[in-house]
Each structure stands twice: as C-alpha cells, then as structure tokens.
SERO-4910 file (N, C-alpha, C, O; in steps of 0.05 Angstrom, whole numbers):
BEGIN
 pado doro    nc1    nc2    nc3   cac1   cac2   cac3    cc1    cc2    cc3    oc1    oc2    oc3
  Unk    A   2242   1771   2529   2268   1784   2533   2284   1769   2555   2308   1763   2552
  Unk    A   2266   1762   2579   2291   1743   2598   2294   1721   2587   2316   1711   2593
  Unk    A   2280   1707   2572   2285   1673   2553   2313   1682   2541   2334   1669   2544
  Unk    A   2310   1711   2524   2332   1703   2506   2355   1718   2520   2375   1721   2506
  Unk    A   2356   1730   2552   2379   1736   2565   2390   1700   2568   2410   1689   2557
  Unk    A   2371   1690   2583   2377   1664   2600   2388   1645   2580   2408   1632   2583
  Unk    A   2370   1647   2558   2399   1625   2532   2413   1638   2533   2433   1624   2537
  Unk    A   2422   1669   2532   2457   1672   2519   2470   1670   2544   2494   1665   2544
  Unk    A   2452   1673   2573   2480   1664   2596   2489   1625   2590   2508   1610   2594
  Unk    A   2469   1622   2583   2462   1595   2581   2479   1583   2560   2488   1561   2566
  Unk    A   2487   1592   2534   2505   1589   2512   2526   1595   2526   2544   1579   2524
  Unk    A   2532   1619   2544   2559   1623   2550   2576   1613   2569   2601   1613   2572
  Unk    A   2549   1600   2588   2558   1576   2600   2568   1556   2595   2586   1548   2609
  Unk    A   2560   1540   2573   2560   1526   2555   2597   1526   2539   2613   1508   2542
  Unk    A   2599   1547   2527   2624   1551   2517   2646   1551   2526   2666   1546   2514
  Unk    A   2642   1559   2565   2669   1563   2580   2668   1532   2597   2686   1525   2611
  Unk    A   2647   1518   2592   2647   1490   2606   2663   1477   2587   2678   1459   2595
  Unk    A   2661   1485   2553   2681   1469   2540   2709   1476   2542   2729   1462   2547
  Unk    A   2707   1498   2539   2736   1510   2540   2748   1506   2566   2772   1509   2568
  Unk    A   2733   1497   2586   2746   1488   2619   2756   1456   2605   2779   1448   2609
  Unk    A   2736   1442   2590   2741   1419   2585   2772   1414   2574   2789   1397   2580
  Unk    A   2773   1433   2555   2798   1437   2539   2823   1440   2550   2844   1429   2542
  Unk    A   2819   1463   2576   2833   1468   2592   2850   1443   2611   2874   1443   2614
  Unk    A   2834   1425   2623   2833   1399   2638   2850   1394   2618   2871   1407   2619
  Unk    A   2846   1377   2597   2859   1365   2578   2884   1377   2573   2903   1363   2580
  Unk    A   2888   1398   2564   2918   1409   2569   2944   1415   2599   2968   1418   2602
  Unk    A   2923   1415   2611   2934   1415   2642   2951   1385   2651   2973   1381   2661
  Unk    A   2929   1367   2640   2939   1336   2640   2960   1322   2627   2976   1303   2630
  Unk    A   2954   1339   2610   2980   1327   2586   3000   1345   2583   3017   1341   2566
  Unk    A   3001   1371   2601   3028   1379   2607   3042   1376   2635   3062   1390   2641
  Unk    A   3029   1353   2654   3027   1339   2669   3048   1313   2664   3070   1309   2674
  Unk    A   3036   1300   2650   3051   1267   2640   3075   1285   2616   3094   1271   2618
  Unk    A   3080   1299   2604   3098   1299   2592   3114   1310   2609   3136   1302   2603
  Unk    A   3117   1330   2635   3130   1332   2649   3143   1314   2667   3167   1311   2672
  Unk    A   3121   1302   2676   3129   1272   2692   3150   1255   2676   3172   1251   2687
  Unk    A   3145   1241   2643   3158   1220   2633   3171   1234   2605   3178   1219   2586
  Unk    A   3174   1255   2605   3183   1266   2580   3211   1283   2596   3233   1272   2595
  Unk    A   3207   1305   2609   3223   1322   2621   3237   1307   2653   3258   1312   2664
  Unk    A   3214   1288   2662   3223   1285   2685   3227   1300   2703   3248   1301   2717
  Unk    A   3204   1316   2705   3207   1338   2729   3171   1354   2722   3161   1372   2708
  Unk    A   3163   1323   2753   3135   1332   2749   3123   1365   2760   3125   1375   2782
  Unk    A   3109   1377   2734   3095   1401   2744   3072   1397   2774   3053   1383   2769
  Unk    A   3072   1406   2795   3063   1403   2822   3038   1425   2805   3016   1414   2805
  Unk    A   3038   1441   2797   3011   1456   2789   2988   1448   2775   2967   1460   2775
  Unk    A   2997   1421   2759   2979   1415   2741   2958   1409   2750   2937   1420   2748
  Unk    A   2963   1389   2763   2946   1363   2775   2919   1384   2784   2895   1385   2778
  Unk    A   2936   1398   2802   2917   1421   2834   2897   1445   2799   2875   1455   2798
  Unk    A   2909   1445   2788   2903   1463   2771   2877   1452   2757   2855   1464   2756
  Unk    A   2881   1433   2749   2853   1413   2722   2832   1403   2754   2808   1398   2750
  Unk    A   2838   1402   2770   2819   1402   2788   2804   1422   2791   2781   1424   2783
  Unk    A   2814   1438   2802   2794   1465   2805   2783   1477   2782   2767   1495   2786
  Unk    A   2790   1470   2748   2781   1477   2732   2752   1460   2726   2730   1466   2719
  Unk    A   2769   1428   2733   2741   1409   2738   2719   1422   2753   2697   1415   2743
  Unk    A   2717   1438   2773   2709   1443   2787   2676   1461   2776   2652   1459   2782
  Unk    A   2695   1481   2757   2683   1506   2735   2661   1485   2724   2637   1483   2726
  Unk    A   2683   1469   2709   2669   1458   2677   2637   1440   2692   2616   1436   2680
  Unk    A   2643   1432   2720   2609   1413   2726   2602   1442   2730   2594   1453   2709
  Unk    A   2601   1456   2747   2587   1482   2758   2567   1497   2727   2543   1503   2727
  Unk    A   2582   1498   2710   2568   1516   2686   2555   1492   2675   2532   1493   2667
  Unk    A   2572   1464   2673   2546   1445   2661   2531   1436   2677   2519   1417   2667
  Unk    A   2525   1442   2701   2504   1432   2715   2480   1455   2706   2459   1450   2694
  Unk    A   2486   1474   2713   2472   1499   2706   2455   1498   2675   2433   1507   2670
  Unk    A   2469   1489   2662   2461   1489   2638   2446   1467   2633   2428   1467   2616
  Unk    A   2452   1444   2649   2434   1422   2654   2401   1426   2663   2382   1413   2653
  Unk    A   2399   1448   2682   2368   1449   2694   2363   1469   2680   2340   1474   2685
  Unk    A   2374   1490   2658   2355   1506   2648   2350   1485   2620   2330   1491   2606
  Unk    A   2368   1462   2611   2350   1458   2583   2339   1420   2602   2338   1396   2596
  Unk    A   2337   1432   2617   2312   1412   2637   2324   1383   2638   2311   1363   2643
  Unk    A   2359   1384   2629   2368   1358   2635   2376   1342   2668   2394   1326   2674
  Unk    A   2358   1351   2681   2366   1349   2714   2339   1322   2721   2316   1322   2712
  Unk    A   2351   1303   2736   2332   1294   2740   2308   1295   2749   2307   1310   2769
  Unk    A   2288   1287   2742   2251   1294   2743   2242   1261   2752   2253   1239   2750
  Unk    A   2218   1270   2763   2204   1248   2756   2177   1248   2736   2154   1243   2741
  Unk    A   2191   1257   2708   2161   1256   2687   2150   1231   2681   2130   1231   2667
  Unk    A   2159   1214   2688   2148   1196   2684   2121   1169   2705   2110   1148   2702
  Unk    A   2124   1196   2727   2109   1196   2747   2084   1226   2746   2061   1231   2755
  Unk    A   2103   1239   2732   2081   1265   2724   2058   1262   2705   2036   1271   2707
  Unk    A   2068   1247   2685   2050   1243   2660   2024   1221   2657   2009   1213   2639
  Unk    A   2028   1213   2691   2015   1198   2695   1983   1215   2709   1958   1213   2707
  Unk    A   1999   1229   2718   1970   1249   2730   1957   1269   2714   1966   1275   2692
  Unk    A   1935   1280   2725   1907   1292   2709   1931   1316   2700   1952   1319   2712
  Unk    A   1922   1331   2678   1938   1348   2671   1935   1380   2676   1943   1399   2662
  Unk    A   1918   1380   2705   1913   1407   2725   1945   1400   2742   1964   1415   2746
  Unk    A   1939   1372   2748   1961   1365   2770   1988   1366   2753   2009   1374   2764
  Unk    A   1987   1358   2731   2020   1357   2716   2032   1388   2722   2055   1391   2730
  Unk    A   2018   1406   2718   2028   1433   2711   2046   1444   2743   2068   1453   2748
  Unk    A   2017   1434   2761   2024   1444   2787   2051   1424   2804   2058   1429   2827
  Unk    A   2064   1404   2789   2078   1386   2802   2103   1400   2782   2125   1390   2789
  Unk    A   2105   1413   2767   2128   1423   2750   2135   1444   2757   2158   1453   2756
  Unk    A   2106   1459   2768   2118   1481   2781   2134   1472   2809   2156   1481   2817
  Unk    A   2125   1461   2815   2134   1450   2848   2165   1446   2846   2183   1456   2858
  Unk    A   2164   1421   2818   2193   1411   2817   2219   1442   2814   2241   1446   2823
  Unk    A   2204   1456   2799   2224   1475   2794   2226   1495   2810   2249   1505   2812
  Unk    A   2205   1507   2825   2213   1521   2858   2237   1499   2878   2255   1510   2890
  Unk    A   2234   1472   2879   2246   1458   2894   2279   1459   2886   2298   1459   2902
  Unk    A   2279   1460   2853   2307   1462   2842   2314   1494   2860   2329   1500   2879
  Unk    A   2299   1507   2847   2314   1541   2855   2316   1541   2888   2336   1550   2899
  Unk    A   2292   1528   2902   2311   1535   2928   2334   1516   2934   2345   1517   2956
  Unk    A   2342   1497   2914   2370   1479   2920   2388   1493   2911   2410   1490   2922
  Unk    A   2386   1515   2883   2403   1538   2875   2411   1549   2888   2436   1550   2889
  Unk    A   2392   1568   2908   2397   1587   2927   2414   1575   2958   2429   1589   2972
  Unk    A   2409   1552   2962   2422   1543   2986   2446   1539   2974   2463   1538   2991
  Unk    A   2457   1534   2949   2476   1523   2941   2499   1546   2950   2520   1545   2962
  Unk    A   2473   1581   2932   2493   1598   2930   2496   1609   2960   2516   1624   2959
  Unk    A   2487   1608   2983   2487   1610   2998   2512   1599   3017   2528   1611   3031
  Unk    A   2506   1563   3010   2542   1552   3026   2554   1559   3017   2574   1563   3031
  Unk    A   2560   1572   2981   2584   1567   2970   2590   1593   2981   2615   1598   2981
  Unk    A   2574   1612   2990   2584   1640   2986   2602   1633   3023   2625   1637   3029
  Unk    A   2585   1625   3036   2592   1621   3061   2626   1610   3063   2646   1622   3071
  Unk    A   2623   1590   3054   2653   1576   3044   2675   1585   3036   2697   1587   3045
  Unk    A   2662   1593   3015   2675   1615   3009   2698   1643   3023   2722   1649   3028
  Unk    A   2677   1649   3025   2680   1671   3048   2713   1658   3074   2736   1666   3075
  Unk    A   2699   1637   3090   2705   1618   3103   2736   1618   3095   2755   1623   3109
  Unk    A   2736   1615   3085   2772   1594   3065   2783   1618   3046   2807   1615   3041
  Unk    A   2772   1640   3036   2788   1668   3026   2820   1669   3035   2840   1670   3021
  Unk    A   2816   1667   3060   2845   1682   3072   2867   1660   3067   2890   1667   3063
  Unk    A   2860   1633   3067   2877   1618   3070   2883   1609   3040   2865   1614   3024
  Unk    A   2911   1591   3029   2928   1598   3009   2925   1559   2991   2933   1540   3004
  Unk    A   2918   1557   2976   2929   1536   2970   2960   1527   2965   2978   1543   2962
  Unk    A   2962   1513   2965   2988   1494   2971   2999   1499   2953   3019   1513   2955
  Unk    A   2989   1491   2931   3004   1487   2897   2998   1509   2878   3017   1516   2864
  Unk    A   2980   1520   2875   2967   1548   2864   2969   1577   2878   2957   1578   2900
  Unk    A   2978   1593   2873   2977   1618   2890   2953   1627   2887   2951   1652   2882
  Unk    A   2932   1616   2887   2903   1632   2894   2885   1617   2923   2886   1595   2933
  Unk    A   2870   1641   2930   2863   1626   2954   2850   1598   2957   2840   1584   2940
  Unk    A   2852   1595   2977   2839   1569   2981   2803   1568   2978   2794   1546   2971
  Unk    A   2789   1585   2982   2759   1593   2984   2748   1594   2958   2724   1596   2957
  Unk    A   2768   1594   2928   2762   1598   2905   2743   1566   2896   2725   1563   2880
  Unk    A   2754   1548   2912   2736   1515   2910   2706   1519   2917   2689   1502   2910
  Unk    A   2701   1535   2925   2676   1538   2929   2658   1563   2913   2634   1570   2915
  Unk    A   2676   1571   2899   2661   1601   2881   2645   1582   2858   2623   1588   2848
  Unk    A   2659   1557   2851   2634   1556   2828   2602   1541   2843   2581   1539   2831
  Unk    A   2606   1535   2864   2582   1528   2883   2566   1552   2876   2543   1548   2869
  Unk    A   2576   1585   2878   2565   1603   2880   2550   1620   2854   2533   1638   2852
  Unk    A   2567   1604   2837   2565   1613   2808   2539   1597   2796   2520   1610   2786
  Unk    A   2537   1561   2797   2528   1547   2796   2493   1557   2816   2473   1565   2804
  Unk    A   2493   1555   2833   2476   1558   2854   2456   1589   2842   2432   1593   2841
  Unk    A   2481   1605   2835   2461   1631   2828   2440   1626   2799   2417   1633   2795
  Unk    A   2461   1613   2780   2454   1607   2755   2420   1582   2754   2402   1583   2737
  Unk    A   2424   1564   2778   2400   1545   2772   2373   1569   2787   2350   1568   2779
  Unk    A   2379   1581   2800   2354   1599   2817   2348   1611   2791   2325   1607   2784
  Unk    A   2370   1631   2766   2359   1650   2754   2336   1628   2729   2314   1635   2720
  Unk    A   2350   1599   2721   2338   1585   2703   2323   1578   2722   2306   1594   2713
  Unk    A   2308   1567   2747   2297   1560   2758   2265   1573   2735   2251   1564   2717
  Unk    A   2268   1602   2757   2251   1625   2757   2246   1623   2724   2223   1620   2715
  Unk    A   2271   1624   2707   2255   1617   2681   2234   1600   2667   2216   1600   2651
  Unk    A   2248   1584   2684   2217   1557   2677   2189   1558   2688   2167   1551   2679
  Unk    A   2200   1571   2715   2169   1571   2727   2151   1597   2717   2127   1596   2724
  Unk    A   2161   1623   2701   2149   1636   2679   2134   1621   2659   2110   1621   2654
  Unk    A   2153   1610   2649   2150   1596   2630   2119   1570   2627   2103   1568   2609
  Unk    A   2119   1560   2646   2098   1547   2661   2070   1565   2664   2048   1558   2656
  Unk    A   2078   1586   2675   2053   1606   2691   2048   1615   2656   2024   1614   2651
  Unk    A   2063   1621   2635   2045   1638   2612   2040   1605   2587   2038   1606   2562
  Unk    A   2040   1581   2605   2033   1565   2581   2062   1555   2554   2060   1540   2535
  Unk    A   2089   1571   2564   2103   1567   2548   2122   1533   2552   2115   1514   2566
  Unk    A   2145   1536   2535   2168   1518   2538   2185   1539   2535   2185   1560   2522
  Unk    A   2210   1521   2557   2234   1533   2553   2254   1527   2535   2267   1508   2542
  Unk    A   2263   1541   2507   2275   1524   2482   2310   1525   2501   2323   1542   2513
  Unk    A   2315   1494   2493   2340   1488   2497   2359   1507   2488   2350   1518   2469
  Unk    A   2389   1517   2495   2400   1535   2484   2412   1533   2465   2408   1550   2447
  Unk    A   2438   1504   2459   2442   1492   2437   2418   1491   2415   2424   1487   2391
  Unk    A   2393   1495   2423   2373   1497   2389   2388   1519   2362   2378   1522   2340
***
C-alpha cells in the first residue's frame, strides 16, 4: 500500500514537472513575441519561467531518487560480497533521506526567512524560491524510506512510468 501511494505521488510528480515544462515554454515565447512582435517586453515572464524552473527540477529530482535515477556508486557496490551490497544500499539511501530532510529543513527555514519580503516582478513573496527546496526535500525522505523498506523485505522499487 505505501509502494502504490509513493508511485501515484511519484506519477503526479511526474505530470506537473511536465506541465511546469510546458509552462516555461509558454512563458518564453510570450516573452520574445512581446519583446520583437509587440515591442513591449513582458517584465513577468522571464521572473515567472524561472521560478517555475524552479518546480519542474524540484518534482524531477524527486522523481529521480525514487525510480533510483540519482547518482550511486553501483558499480563499486557490485563489486562487493552480496551481505555487503545490501548493507551499502541501505546506507546509500538513509544518506539520500537525511540530504531530503536537511533540504526540507533550509528550504523551510528560507523560506520562512524571505515570506515577508515581495518580489520585484511577481506579486508573490519572495520566500516562495525556496518552497520547492521544501517540497523536493520532503518528497526524497518519503522515497528515501521507500527504498530502504523495500531493501529490509527483499523487494525492488518498480519505477513509476512502468
């Protein structure tokens, strides 16, 4: 039951990282046609596909360490007795989740930090640059913990795109 919570956060991650992608892309190109079409560049765009940039790594990073696309060294693992492989996977993936948790930890801090104050070009706060740190950060701790289940009962974790 948490495998098949963690793919559908994991698919839904997945979906709004494209749809951020999509977003970027339209942000940009109503950017340059403003600039060389209308001649009267939009000041929102630019500040806008950034902070969306921002979303689209945060959910694909996330989505990255639960279908185990984060870098490893298996190829230093597969080299050892296979008591030690298990216990170096667990290791690797406690080490990811506490880089999750510190993540969610600055971002929340930062966060927090920069709330009150206004961005320039966007009327939303300035502290919002750091929410997908928080989003991101929470999401690799909860896939973290999935893997290292996953590990402890002998399983694999099926990619979510399967």
């Amino acid at each position: 039951m948490f495998t098949k919570f963690c793919a559908g956060i994991s698919k839904i991650s997945l979906v709004l990282a494209v749809l951020g992608l999509i977003a970027v892309i339209l942000c940009v190109q109503w950017q340059v046609i403003g600039r060389y079409v209308l001649n009267d560049t939009p000041t929102w765009a630019e500040a806008l596909a950034m902070l969306i940039v921002l979303f689209v790594t945060a959910f694909g990073l996330a989505v990255g360490v639960r279908d185990a696309g984060h870098i490893g060294l298996e190829s230093l693992v597969v080299l050892l007795p296979e008591p030690w492989q298990r216990k170096i996977e667990l290791l690797i993936h406690f080490l990811v989740g506490v880089f999750g948790f510190l993540m969610t930890q600055g971002g929340w801090l930062w966060a927090a930090a920069k709330w009150g104050e206004k961005k320039p070009m966007l009327p939303v706060p300035d502290g919002i640059d750091y929410v997908p740190l928080v989003i991101a950060g929470a999401l690799i701790v909860l896939f973290s913990i999935e893997h290292i289940v996953a590990l402890l009962r002998g399983t694999e974790v099926e990619p979510a795109w399967n």
